[in-house]
C-alpha positions as a LaTeX table, in Angstrom:
\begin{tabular}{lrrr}
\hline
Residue & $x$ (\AA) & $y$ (\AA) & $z$ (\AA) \\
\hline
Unk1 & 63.53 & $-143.09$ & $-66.60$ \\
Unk2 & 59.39 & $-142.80$ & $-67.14$ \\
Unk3 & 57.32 & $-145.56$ & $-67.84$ \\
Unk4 & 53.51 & $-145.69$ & $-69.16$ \\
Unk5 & 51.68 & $-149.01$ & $-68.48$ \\
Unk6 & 48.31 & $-149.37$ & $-69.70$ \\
Unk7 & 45.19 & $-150.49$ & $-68.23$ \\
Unk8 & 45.77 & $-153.51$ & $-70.75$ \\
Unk9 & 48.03 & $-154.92$ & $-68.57$ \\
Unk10 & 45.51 & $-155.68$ & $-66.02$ \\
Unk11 & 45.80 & $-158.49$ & $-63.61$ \\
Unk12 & 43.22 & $-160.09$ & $-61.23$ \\
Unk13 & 45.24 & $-161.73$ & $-58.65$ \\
Unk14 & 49.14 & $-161.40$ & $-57.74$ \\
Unk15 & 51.45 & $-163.49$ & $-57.98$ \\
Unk16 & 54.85 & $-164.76$ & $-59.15$ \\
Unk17 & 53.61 & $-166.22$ & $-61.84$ \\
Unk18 & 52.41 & $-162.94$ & $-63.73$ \\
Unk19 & 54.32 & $-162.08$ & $-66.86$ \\
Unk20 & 55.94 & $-158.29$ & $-66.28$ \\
Unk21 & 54.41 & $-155.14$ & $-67.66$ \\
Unk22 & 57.81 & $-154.06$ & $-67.90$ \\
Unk23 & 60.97 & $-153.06$ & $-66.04$ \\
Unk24 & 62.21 & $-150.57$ & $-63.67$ \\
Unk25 & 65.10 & $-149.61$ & $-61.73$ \\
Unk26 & 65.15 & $-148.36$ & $-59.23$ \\
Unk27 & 64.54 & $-144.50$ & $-59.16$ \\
Unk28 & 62.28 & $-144.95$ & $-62.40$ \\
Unk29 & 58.96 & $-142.98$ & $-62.23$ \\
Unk30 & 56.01 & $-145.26$ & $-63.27$ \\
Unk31 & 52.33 & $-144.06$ & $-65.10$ \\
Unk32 & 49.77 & $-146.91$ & $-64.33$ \\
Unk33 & 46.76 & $-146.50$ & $-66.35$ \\
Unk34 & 43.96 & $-148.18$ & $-64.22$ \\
Unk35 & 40.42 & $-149.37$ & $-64.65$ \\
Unk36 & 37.74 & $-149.22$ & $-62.32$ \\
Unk37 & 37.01 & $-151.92$ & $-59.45$ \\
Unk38 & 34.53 & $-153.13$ & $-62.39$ \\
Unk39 & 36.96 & $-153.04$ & $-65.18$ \\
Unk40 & 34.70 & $-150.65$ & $-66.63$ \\
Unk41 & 31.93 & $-152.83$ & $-66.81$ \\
Unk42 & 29.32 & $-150.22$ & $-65.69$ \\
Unk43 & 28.13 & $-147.05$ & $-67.52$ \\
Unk44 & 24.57 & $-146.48$ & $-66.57$ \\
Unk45 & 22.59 & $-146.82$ & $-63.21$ \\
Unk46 & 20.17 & $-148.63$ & $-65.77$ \\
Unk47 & 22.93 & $-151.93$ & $-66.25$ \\
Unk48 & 21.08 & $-155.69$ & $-65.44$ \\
Unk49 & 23.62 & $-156.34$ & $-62.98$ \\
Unk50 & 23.47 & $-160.01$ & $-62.80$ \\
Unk51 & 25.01 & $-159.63$ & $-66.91$ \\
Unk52 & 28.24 & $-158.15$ & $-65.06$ \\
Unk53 & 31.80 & $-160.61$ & $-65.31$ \\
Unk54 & 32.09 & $-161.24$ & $-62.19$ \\
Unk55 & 36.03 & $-162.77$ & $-62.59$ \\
Unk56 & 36.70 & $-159.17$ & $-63.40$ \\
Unk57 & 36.37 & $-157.30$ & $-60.03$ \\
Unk58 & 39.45 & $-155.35$ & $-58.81$ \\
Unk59 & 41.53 & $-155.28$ & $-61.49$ \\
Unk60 & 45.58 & $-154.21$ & $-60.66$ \\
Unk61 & 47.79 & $-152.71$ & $-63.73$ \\
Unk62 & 50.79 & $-154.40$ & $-63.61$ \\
Unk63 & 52.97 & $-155.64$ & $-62.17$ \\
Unk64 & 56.37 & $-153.88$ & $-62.45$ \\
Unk65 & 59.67 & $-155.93$ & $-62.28$ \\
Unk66 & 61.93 & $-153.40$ & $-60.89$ \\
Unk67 & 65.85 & $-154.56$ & $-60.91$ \\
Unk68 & 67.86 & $-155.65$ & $-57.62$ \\
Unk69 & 64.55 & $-155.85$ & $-55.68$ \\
Unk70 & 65.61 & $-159.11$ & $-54.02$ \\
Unk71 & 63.38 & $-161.23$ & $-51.24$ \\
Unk72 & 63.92 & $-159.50$ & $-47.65$ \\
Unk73 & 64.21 & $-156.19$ & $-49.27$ \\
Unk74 & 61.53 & $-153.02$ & $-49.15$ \\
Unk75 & 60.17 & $-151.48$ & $-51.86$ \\
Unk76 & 59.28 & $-147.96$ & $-51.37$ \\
Unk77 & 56.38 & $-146.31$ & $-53.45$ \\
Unk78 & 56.52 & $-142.58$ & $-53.50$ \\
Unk79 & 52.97 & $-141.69$ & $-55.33$ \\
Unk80 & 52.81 & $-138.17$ & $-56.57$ \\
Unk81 & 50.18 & $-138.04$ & $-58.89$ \\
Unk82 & 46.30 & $-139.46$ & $-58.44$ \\
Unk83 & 44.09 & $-138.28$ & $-62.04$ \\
Unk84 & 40.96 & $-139.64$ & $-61.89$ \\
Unk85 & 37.75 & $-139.87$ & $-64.37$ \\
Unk86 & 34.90 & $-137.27$ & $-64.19$ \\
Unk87 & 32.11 & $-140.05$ & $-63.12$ \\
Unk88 & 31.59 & $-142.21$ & $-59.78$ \\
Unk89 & 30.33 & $-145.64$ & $-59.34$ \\
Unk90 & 28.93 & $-147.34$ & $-56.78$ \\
Unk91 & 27.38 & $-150.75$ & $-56.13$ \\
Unk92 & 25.59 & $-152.71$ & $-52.85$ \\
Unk93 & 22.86 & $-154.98$ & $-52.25$ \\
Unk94 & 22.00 & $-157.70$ & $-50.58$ \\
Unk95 & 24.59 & $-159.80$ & $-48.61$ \\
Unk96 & 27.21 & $-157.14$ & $-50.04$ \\
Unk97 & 28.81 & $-154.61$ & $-47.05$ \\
Unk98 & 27.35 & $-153.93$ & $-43.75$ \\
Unk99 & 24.01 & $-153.63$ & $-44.61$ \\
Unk100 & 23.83 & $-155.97$ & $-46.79$ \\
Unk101 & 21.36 & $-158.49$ & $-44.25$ \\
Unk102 & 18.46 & $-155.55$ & $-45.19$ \\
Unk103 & 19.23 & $-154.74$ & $-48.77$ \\
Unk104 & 16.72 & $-156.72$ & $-51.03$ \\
Unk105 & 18.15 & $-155.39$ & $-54.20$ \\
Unk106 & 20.98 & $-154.82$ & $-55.95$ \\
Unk107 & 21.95 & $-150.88$ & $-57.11$ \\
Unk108 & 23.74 & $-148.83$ & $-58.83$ \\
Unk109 & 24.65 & $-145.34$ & $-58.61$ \\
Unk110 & 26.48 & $-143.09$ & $-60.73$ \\
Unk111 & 27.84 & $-139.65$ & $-59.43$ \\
Unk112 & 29.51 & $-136.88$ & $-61.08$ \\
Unk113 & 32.89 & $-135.19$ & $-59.95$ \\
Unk114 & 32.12 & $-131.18$ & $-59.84$ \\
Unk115 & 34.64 & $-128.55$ & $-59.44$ \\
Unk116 & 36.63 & $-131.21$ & $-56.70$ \\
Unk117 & 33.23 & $-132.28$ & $-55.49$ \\
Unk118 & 31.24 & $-135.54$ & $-55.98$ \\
Unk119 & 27.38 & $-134.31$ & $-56.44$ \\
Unk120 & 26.06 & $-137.21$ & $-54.59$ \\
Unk121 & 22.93 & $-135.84$ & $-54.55$ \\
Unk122 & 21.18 & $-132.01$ & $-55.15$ \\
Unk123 & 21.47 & $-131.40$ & $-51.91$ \\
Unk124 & 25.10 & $-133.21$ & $-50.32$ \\
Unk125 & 28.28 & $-132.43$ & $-52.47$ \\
Unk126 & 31.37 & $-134.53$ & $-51.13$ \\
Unk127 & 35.00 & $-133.29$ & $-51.45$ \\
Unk128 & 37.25 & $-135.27$ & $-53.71$ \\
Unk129 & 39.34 & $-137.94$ & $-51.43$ \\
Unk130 & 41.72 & $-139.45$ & $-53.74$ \\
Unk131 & 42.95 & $-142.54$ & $-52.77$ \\
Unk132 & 44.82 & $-146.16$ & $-54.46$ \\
Unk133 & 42.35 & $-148.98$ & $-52.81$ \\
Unk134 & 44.61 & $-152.19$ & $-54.50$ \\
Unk135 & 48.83 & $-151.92$ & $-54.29$ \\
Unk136 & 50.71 & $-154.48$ & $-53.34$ \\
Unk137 & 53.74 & $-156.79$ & $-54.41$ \\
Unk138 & 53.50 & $-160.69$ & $-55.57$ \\
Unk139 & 53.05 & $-162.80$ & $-52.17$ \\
Unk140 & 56.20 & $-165.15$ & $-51.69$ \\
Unk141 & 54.16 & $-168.05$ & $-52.76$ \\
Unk142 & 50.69 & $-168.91$ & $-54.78$ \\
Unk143 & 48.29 & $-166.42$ & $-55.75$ \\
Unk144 & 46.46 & $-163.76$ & $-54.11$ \\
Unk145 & 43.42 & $-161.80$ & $-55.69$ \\
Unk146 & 43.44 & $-158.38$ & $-56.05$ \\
Unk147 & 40.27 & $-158.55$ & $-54.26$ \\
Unk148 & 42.21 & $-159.47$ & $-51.21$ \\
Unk149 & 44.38 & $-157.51$ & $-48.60$ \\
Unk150 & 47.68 & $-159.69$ & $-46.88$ \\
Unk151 & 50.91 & $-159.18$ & $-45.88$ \\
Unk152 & 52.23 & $-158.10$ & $-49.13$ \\
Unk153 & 49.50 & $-155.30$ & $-49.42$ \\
Unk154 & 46.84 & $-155.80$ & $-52.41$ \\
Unk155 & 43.42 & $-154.42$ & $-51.43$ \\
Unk156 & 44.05 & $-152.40$ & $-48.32$ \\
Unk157 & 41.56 & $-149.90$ & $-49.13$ \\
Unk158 & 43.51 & $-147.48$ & $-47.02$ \\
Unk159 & 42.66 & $-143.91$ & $-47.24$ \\
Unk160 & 46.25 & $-142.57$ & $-46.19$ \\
Unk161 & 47.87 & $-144.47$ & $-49.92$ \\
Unk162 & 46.91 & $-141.15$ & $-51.39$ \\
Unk163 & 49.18 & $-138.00$ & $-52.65$ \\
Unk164 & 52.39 & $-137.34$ & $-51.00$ \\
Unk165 & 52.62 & $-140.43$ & $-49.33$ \\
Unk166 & 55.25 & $-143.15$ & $-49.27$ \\
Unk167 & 53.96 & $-146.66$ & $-49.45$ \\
Unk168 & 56.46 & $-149.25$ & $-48.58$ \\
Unk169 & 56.11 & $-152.84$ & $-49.75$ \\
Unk170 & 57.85 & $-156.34$ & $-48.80$ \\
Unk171 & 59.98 & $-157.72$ & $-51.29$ \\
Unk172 & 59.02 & $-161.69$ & $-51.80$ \\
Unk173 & 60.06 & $-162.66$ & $-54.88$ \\
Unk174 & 63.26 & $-161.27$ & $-57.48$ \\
Unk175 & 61.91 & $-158.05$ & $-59.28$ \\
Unk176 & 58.71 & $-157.15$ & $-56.01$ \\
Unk177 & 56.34 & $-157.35$ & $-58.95$ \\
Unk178 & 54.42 & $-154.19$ & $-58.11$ \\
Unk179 & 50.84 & $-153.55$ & $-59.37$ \\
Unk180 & 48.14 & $-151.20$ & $-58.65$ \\
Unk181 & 44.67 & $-150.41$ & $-59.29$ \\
Unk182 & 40.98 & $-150.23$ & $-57.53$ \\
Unk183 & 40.95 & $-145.99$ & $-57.01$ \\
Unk184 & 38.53 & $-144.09$ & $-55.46$ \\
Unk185 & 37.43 & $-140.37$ & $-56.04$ \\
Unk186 & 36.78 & $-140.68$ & $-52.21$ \\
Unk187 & 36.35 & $-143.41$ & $-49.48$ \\
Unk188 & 35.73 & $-143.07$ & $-46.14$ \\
Unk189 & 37.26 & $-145.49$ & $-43.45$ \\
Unk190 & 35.43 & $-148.88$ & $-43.37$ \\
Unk191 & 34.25 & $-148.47$ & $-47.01$ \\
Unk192 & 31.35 & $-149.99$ & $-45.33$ \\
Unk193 & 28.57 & $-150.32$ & $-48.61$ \\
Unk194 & 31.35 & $-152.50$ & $-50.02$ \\
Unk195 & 33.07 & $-149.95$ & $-52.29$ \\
Unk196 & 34.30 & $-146.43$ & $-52.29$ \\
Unk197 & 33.86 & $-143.39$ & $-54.78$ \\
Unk198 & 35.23 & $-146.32$ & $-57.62$ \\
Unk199 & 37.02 & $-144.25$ & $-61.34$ \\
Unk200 & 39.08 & $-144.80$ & $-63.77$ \\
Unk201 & 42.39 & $-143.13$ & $-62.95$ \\
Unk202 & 46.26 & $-142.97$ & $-64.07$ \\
Unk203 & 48.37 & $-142.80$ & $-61.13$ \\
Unk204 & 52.01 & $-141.57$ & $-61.06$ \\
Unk205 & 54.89 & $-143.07$ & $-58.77$ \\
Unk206 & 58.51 & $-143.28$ & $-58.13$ \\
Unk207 & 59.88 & $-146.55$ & $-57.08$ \\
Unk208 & 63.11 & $-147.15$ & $-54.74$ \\
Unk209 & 64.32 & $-150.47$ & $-53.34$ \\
Unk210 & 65.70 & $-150.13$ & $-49.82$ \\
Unk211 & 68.34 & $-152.86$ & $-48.51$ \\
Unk212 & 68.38 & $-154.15$ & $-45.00$ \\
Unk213 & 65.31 & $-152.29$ & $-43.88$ \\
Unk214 & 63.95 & $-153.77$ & $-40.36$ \\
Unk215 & 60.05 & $-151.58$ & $-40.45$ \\
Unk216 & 57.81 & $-154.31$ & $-40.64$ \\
Unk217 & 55.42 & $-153.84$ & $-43.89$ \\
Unk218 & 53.26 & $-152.43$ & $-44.74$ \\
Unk219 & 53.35 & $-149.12$ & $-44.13$ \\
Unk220 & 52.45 & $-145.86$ & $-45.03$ \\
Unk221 & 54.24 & $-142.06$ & $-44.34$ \\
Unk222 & 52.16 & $-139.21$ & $-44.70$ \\
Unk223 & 52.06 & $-135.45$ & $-43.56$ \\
Unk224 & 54.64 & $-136.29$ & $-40.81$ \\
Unk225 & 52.55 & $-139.29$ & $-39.45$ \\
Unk226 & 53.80 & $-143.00$ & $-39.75$ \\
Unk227 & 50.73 & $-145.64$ & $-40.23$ \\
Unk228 & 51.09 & $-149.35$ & $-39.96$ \\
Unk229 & 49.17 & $-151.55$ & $-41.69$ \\
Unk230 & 47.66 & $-154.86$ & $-41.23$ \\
Unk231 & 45.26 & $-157.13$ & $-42.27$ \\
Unk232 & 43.80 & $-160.36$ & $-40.95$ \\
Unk233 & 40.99 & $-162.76$ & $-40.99$ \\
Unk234 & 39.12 & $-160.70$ & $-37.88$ \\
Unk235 & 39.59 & $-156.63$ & $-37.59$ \\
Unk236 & 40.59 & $-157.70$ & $-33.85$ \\
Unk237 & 43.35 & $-159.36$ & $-35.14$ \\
Unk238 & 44.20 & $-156.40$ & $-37.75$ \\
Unk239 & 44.25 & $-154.49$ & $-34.61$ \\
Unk240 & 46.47 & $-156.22$ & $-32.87$ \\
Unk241 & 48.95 & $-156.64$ & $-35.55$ \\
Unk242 & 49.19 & $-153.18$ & $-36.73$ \\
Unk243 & 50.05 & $-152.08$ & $-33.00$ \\
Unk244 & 52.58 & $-154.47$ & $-31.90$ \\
Unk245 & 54.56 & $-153.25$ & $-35.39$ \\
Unk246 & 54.34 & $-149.93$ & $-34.27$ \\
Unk247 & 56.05 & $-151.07$ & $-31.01$ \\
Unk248 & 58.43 & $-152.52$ & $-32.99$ \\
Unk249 & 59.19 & $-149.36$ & $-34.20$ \\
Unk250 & 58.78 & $-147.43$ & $-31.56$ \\
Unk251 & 61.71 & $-149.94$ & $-29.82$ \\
Unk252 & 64.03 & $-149.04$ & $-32.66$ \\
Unk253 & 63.90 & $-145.67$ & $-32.98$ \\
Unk254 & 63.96 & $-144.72$ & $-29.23$ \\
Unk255 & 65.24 & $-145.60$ & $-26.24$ \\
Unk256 & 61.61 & $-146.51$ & $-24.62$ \\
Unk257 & 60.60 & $-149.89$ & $-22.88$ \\
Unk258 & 58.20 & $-152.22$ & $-24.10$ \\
Unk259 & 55.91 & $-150.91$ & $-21.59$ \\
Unk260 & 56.72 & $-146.96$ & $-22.70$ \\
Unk261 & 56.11 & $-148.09$ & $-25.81$ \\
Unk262 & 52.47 & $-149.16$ & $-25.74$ \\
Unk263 & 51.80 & $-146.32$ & $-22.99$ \\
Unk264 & 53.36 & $-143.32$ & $-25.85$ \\
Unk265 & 50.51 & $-145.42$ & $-28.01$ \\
Unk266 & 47.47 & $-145.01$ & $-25.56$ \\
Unk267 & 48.68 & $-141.56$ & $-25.59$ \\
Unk268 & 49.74 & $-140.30$ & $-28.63$ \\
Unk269 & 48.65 & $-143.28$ & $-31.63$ \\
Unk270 & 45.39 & $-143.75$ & $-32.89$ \\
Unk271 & 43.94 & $-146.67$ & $-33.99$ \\
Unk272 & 42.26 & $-146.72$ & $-37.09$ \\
Unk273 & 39.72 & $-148.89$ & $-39.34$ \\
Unk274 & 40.77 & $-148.99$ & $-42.99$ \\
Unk275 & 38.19 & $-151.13$ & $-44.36$ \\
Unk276 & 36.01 & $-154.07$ & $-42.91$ \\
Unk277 & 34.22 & $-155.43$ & $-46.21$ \\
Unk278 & 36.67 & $-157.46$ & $-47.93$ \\
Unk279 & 38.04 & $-161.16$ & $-47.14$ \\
Unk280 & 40.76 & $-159.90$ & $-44.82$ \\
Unk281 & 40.18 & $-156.72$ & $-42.96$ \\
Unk282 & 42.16 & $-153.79$ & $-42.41$ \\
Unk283 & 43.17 & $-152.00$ & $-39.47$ \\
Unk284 & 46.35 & $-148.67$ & $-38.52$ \\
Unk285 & 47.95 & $-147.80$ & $-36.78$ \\
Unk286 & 49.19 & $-144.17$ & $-36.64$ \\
Unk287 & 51.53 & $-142.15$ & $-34.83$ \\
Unk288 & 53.22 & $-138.86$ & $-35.60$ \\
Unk289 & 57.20 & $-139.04$ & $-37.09$ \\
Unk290 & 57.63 & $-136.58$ & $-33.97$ \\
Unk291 & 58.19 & $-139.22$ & $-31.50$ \\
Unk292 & 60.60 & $-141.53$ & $-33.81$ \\
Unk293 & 64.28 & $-139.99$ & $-33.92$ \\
Unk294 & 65.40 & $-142.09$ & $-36.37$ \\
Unk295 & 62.62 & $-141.40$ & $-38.93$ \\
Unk296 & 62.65 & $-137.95$ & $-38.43$ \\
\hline
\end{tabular}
């Protein structure tokens, strides 16, 4: 079955507590309809800035109940489909990414999408880099905002969540509660002036719910390369975490040691910023399918 789900159905934090969109089973194909990181709150370089809501930064559509997604399960989110708007924003100034200690204003700037290109300016044209910056499922407990990467995903800014990739999720609470939103025409890794090539989009998935599946999450497959993701207080600690899950992996799939394990890393992994502006920040780590039998 296909589902549409509006941008209406936006959402600023997740959580258990958020009334459904609708529901899915599993197999369904989902349309989210998504607003900008701003909600839409900015359509000329001209805007006061300071007249901008605030409380409506990195919206999520959503979420999805999808039925006989239990706690301890995975959700996997195969997205085939990223159609974004024909106009860019972006936004920094002072205290705001990592130059934010020598901005003394705050800016806008509004690029158009050309023929697959984003004319930054006369002179530089950048190739579209479509990517989801928010997905994630409600945590097991509280709230998180969408503004906010964790454990159950939310605002990994992760350039690899992107056509042809499979996302998959933890399962906290009865039904995953999946929402998504925060795109980007392109971001590079870091998204270090705070945001990325921020649009409008409608993005198309197809949801499964996988029973007793031991991959820690998240994680990401694309082109024949397996990424795990983390994010923590400190990148160090992103680091960290996203590699010791890929040994985890690496331990079930083959017949390596622990110490084989880390050494196929220094070899053959690579270790990879996501993002470093938000609350939490985001590390991978990636290693090609090639190496894992049992994923292969």
């Amino acid at each position: 079955m296909k589902h549409f789900i509006s941008k209406e159905h936006a959402i600023y934090a997740m959580s258990a507590d958020n009334e459904p969109a609708c529901t899915a089973k599993s197999g369904d194909t989902i349309m989210f309809e998504t607003y900008d990181c701003f909600t839409d709150q900015i359509t000329s370089e001209d805007q006061v800035i300071e007249a901008l809501d605030w409380n409506k930064i990195n919206p999520a559509t959503g979420p999805i109940f999808i039925e006989g997604a239990e706690p301890g399960d995975v959700l996997e989110v195969e997205i085939h489909k990223i159609d974004i708007g024909d106009t860019v924003t972006l936004m920094t100034g002072p205290e705001l990414g990592v130059l934010g200690d020598e901005l003394d204003a705050m800016t806008i700037k509004r690029v158009p999408i050309v023929d697959e290109e984003l004319q930054f300016t006369e002179d530089i044209k950048i190739p579209v880099n479509k990517m989801i910056g928010v997905i994630g499922t409600a945590p097991a407990q509280g709230a998180i905002s969408c503004g906010v990467p964790d454990a159950h995903g939310g605002n990994m800014d992760t350039a690899v969540i992107t056509e042809g990739a499979k996302l998959y999720l933890p399962v906290n609470v009865a039904g995953g509660l999946l929402a998504l939103g925060d795109c980007h025409a392109a971001m590079g890794d870091g998204e270090v002036s705070v945001c990325g090539g921020e649009v409008p989009a409608q993005v198309t998935v197809t949801v499964h719910v996988l029973k007793n599946h031991t991959i820690p999450t998240p994680y990401v497959i694309k082109d024949n390369t397996i990424s795990m993701i983390a994010s923590a207080k400190t990148l160090d600690e992103a680091t960290v975490i996203a590699t010791k899950n890929m040994v985890h992996v690496i331990k079930q799939s083959t017949a390596l040691t622990d110490a084989e394990a880390i050494h196929l890393l220094s070899l053959a992994g690579q270790l990879r910023i996501s993002q470093i502006v938000d609350p939490n920040k985001t590390a991978r780590m990636e290693l090609p399918l090639r190496y894992l039998k049992s994923l292969t």
